[in-house]
DRENLUMGU-361876 format. One record per residue (C-alpha): y, x negated, z negated; residue in one letter. Coordinates in steps of 0.2 Angstrom, whole numbers, plus 5000, padded with zeros to 4 digits. Example, Ala and Ser with C-alpha at 12.3 -4.5 7.8 and 13.67 -1.06 7.14 Angstrom:
2
497849384961A 499549324964S 
REM end
This chain:
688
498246385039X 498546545028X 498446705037X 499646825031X 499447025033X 500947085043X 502347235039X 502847365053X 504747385048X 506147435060X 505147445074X 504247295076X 502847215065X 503647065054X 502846905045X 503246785031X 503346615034X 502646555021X 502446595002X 501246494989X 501246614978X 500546754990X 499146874984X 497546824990X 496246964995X 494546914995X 492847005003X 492247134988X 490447054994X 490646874997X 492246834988X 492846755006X 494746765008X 495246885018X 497046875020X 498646835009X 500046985005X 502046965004X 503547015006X 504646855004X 505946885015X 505747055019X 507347165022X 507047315014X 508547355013X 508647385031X 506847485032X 507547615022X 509247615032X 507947605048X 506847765043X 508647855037X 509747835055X 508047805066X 506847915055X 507848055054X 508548055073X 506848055082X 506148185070X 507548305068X 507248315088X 505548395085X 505248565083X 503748575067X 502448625082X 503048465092X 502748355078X 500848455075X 500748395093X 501048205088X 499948225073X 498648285085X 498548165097X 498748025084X 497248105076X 496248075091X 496747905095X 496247835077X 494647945080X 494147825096X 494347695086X 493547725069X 491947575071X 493347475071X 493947545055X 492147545048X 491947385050X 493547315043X 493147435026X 491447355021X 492547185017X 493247305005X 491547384999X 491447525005X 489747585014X 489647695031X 489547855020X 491047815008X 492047745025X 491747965030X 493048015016X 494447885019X 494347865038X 493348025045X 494148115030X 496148035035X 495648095052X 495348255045X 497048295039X 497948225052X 497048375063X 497048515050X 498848485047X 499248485065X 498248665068X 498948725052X 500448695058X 500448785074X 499748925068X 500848945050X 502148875053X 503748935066X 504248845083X 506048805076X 506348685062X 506748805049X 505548895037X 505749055030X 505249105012X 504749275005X 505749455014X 507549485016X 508449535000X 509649705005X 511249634996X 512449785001X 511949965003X 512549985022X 511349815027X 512949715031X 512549565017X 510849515018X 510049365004X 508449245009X 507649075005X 507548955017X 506748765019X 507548635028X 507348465031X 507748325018X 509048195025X 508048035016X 506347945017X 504747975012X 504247835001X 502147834995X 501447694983X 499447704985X 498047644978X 496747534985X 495147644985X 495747755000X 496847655011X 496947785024X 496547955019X 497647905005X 499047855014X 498848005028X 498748155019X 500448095014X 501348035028X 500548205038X 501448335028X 503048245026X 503048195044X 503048385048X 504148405039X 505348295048X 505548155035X 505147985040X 504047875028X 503847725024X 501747665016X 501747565002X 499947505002X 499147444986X 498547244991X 496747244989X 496647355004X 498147335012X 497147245025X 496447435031X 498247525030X 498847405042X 497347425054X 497647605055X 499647585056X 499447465070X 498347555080X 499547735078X 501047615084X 500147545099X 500047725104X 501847745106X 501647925101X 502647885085X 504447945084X 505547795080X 505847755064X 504547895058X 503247765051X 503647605042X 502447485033X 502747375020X 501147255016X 501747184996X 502847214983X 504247304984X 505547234972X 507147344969X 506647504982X 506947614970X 508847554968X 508947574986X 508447804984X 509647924980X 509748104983X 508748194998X 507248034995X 505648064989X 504147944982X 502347994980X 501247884971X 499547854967X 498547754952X 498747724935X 499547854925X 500647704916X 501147644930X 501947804937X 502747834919X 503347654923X 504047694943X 504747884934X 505847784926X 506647684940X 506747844948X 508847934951X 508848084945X 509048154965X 507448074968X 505948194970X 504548084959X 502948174961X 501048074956X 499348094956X 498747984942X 496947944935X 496048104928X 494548124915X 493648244927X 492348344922X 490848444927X 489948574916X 488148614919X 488148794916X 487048854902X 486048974914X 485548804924X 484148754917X 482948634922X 482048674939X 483548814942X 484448764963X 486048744950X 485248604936X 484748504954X 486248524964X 487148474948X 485948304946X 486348274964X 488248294963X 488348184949X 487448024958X 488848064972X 490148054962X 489547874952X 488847784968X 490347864982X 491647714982X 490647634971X 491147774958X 493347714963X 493847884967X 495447984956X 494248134957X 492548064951X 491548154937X 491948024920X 491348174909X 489748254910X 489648444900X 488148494898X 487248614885X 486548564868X 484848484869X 484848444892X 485748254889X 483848184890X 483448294906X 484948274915X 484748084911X 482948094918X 483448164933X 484748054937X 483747914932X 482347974945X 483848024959X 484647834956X 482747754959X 482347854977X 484247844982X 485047684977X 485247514984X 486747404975X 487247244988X 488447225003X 488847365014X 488447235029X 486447245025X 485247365029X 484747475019X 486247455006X 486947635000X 488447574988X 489447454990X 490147334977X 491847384966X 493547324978X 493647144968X 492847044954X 494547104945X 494247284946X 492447244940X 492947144923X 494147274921X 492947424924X 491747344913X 493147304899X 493247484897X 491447514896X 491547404881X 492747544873X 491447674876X 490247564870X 490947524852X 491547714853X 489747764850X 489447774869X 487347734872X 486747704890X 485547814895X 485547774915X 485947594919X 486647444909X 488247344912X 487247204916X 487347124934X 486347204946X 485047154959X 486247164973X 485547124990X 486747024999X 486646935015X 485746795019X 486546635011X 487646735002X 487446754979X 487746914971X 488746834960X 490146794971X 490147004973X 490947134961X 489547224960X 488947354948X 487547474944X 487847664941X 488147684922X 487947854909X 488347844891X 487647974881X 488848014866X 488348124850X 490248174845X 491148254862X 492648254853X 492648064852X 494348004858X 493847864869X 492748014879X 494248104883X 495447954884X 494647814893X 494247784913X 493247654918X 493747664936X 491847634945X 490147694942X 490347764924X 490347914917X 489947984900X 488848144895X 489048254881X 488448414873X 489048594869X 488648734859X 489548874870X 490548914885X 491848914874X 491748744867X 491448674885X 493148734891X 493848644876X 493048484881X 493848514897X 495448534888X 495348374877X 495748274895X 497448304894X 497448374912X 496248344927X 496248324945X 494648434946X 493048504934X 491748574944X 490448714936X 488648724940X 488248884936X 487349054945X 488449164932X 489949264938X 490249274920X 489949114913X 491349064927X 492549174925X 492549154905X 492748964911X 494048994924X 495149074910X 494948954898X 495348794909X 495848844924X 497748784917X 497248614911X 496748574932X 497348544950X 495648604957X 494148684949X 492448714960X 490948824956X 489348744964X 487748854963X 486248894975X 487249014987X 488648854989X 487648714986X 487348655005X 489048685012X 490048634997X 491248495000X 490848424983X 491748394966X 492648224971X 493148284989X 494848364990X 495048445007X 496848455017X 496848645015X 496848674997X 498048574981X 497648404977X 498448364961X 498448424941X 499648444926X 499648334913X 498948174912X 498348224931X 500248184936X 500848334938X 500848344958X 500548444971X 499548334987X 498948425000X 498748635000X 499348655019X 500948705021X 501348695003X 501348485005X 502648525018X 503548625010X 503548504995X 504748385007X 505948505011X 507348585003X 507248775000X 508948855000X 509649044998X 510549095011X 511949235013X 512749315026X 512849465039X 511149505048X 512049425063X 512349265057X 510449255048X 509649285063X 510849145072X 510249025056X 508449065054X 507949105074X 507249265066X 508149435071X 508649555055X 509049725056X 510849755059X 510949615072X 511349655089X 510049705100X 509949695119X 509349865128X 510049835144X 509249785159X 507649765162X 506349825148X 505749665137X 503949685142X 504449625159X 505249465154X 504349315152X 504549195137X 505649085148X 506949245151X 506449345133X 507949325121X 507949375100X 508749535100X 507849605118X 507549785114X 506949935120X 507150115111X 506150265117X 506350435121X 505650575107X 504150645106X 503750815097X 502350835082X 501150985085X 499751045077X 498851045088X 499050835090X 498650825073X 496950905076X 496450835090X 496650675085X 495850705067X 494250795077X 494050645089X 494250515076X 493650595061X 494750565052X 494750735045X 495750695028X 496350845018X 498250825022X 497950835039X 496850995042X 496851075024X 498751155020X 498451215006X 497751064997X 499050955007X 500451064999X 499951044981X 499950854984X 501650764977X 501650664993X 501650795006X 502650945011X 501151035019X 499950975031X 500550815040X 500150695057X 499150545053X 499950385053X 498950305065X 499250445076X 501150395073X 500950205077X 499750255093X 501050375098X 502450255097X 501350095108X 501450255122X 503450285121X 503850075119X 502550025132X 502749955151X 501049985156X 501049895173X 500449735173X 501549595169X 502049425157X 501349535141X 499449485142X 498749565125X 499249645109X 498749515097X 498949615079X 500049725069X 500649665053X 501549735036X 501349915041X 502250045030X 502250225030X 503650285022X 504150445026X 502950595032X 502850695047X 502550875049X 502150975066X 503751025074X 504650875069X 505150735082X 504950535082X 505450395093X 505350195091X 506350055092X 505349875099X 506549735095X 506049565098X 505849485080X 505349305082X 504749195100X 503549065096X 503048975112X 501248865110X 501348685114X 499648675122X 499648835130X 500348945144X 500749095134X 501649105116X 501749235102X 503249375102X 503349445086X 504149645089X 504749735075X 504449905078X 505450055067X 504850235069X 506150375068X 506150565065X 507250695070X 508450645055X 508650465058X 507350445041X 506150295046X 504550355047X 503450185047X 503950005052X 502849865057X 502649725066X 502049705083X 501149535088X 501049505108X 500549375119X 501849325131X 501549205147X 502949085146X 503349105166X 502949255178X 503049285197X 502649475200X 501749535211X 502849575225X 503649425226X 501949335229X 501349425241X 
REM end
């Protein structure tokens, strides 16, 4: 009976019948079958109709910190369950340690992109972009960008050598961003994608619709996208040239393909130096992690004129105390074998190109290794390599900078000068990542400026960094994942950028009343609410965009200024020196200080009894604008700005916008104020 790996479409998991020509994946180890793959029969169709009415229906009910929430819990329920996942990844080769990147590390993002959320991004749906643009002198017309939600689905082709981190640190920004998706997984490993999809759906956290999963081909999906869609793929640069193609024009295509990565060994790092060892280390991470399948593994190693030998050595020695090729099952094993005998032939087909390139091994051979495998079990029924170096005498040789042999292999050339290095970098046509051992600022910044625009990433590893670096082949959920060139050209990853990348950004115009009705945002010349009780006594529950409160005055005297510059000694001269004060083009004279000016105003907007405002939080974008000398008057304005009430919490954050006046209606300084508001309040008297 042939088992056949389910597909999660429309909500509910769906199986072919039958299918002789089904793709069969077998154990990386053992060559055991492990389950077929198709999608005979499939509706497509209907799945993207599904994630389109469904999809975008549950979502758009979210608010983005209501969809962090699901993100979070999510998180923690795959987390319970990870031996599970551990196990199920060793069939695919993959050890303990390289089963930390794809599941610990898809984990990962699901929880950074939840926080990030909650604390960068608004409670409403809408996100603004950069400050408002003044379109008419008297504040009537106002200009801003906006994002908002896309209308489509989110459609992500991956690769096979990270089933899960691969297919979250998608499916989590575009998720928050209210846009449904539907996984693609590539069929080597499809077996894993579907382990994590099932076990998120049997959570019931997941918004109908928001999460489909299609195990197989995907014949004519991309004559099924038009405007508001979006597909993000991963693998072969040719292929997504291919799949670019197919693409409508108001499709958004964006790919991470596979990437010449380098790493330069800095020429200050010289043997015995933290930065020649960490160097030695990070390469035998990169060629052993995965089983050297990774887009972001080193394939080219920089290093200065005459250290090829050393670094060889080195390697050599690290590979001998470190290494154990075999399955992932049995002790002691610390890389796994490639994903199939497939990707091996292939992987060492293209070690034949560096060979008859001019490419000489100096660590390893691409002979079969002594692979400890379980008992019963050969080695040759296993896809299992050795780490490989090829030392080349030309760097310039095309089929350095051209060819990736997607496992353990990597290549190792020479340079003259920093200079040259960066060009070697170049010659890649675009990278994911290059990282730099070096303990020169200026050795890195001459690098940085050469290269820095031929890659997505670039990391500087020395002793200072070594231990807590993330390492060269580790893209983490806060920063870009992606390059230009031959890298793809995308942007994965980068916080709030991903999101951002799955929604539209829009300018809007109009008056300050209806911006603020459109962005949830209040903008000057909106109305504002000063009646009743003062805002500080009004909880999150009864606090309203546009609740004000504007003070009394409050006179300048020198003797203030003096005071206040003797207790803090802040004794600057244009506070307590007229003369000097006078001949400065700033100043009329002698003038208050300005934090005396934003103190004064938190006593004439305050309500000092106790109440739902628990703290003052911060004070953002503070501007000084006009000065103030003694005899002249200010008083404030404290509109609420922005409410952003906290999922998890009993209190929320009221952004204030705060605008000091003088005497003559000049604004003095302007400012936000950040408070913490409890959502609900009883006072006192009532509870007693």
């Amino acid at each position: 009976m042939m088992t056949f790996l389910p597909s999660y479409v429309k909500g509910a998991w769906w199986t072919p019948v039958e299918d002789p020509d089904a793709a069969v994946v077998r154990d990386a180890s053992t060559g055991d079958e492990v389950v077929r793959v198709s999608t005979t029969g499939l509706d497509l169709a209907g799945a993207v109709a599904f994630a389109r009415r469904e999809g975008q229906r549950s979502l758009g009910a979210l608010t983005f910190h209501q969809r962090a929430m699901v993100l979070k819990n999510l998180a923690i329920a795959l987390n319970e369950r990870r031996e599970e996942l551990y196990a199920l990844s060793m069939r695919s080769g993959s050890t303990r340690r390289d089963s930390l990147s794809d599941i610990d590390g898809g984990i990962g993002v699901l929880f950074t992109f939840s926080s990030k959320a909650r604390r960068e991004l608004p409670a409403g749906t809408v996100v603004l972009d950069g400050p408002v643009e003044p379109l008419s002198k008297d504040g009537s017309f106002l200009g801003r960008h906006v994002y908002t939600r896309l209308p489509g689905v989110a459609v992500q082709i991956n690769a096979f050598n990270f089933p899960m981190w691969g297919s979250l640190e998608k499916f989590a920004p575009a998720f928050l961003a209210g846009l449904p998706t539907i996984v693609k997984p590539a069929t080597p490993t499809a077996y894993i994608a579907e382990a994590w999809v099932r076990m998120v759906v049997e959570t019931g956290l997941l918004p109908e619709g928001s999460l489909q999963l299609v195990s197989g081909s995907v014949p004519g999906l991309f004559d099924l996208l038009d405007l508001g869609d979006t597909v993000g793929f991963t693998g072969s640069a040719s292929t997504a040239e291919r799949l670019r193609a197919q693409a409508k024009p108001g499709v958004r295509f964006t790919s991470e393909t596979d990437s010449i990565n380098a790493s330069i060994l800095g020429p200050d790092a010289v043997p015995g130096t933290p930065e020649f060892d960490a160097y030695v280390k990070q390469l035998l991470v990169e060629l052993t992690t995965k089983a050297g399948q990774k887009c972001t593994a080193i394939r080219r190693a920089i290093v200065p004129a005459g250290t090829t030998d050393a670094v060889a050595a080195a390697l050599r020695e690290k590979i001998a105390e470190r290494v154990v090729v075999g399955d992932p099952r049995v002790e002691g094993v610390t890389m796994g074998p490639l994903v199939s005998r497939e990707q091996r032939d292939e992987v060492l087909r293209q070690v034949a190109v560096l060979q008859d390139a001019g490419g000489r091994f100096v660590v390893g051979s691409a002979e079969a290794p002594d692979a400890r495998v379980a008992d019963g079990a050969s080695p040759a029924d296993g896809a299992f390599l050795e780490p490989m170096l090829l030392a080349f005498a030309d760097a310039a040789t095309p089929a350095v900078n051209d060819i990736e042999a997607f496992g353990p292999v990597a290549s190792i050339v020479e340079y003259t000068d920093v200079a040259e290095a960066a060009t070697i970098v170049g010659r890649g046509g675009g990278s994911l990542v290059t990282s730099v051992a070096t303990h020169d600022p200026g050795v890195a910044t001459e690098l940085l400026t050469r290269m820095g625009a031929m890659n997505g990433r670039v990391l500087f590893l020395d002793r200072d960094d070594a231990r807590t670096s993330t390492g060269h082949g580790a893209p983490v959920p806060h920063l870009v994942h992606g390059g230009p060139g031959r890298a793809g050209g995308g942007e994965e990853l980068g916080g709030i950028r991903s999101v951002l990348h799955s929604m539209q950004r829009t300018a809007i115009q109009g008056s300050p009343r209806m911006l603020t009705a459109l962005t949830g945002v209040w903008h000057p010349g909106a109305e504002t609410d000063t009646a009743g009780r003062h805002p500080f006594r009004k909880p999150l529950s009864d606090l309203r965009i546009g609740d004000a409160v504007e003070s009394a005055e409050r006179e300048v005297t020198l003797d203030d200024i003096e005071v206040f510059a003797n207790f803090t000694g802040d004794t600057f001269y244009a506070h307590m020196d007229e003369e000097s004060a006078a001949a400065n083009p700033f100043f009329p004279g002698r003038v208050a200080h300005g934090y005396l000016l934003v103190s004064w105003a938190a006593g004439l907007f305050v309500d000092p009894a106790p109440g739902p405002v628990l703290a003052n939080s911060g004070l953002e974008n503070l501007r000084f604008v006009t000065p103030v000398s003694p005899g002249d008057r200010i008083r404030v304005a404290l509109t609420a700005k922005q409410i952003t009430p906290r999922e998890t919490d009993e209190y929320g954050e009221v952004r204030w916008d705060a605008v000091i006046h003088n005497q003559d209606d000049e604004i003095v300084a302007q400012y936000d104020v950040l408070t913490l508001v409890a959502k609900t309040w009883q006072p006192a008297e009532v509870l007693v």
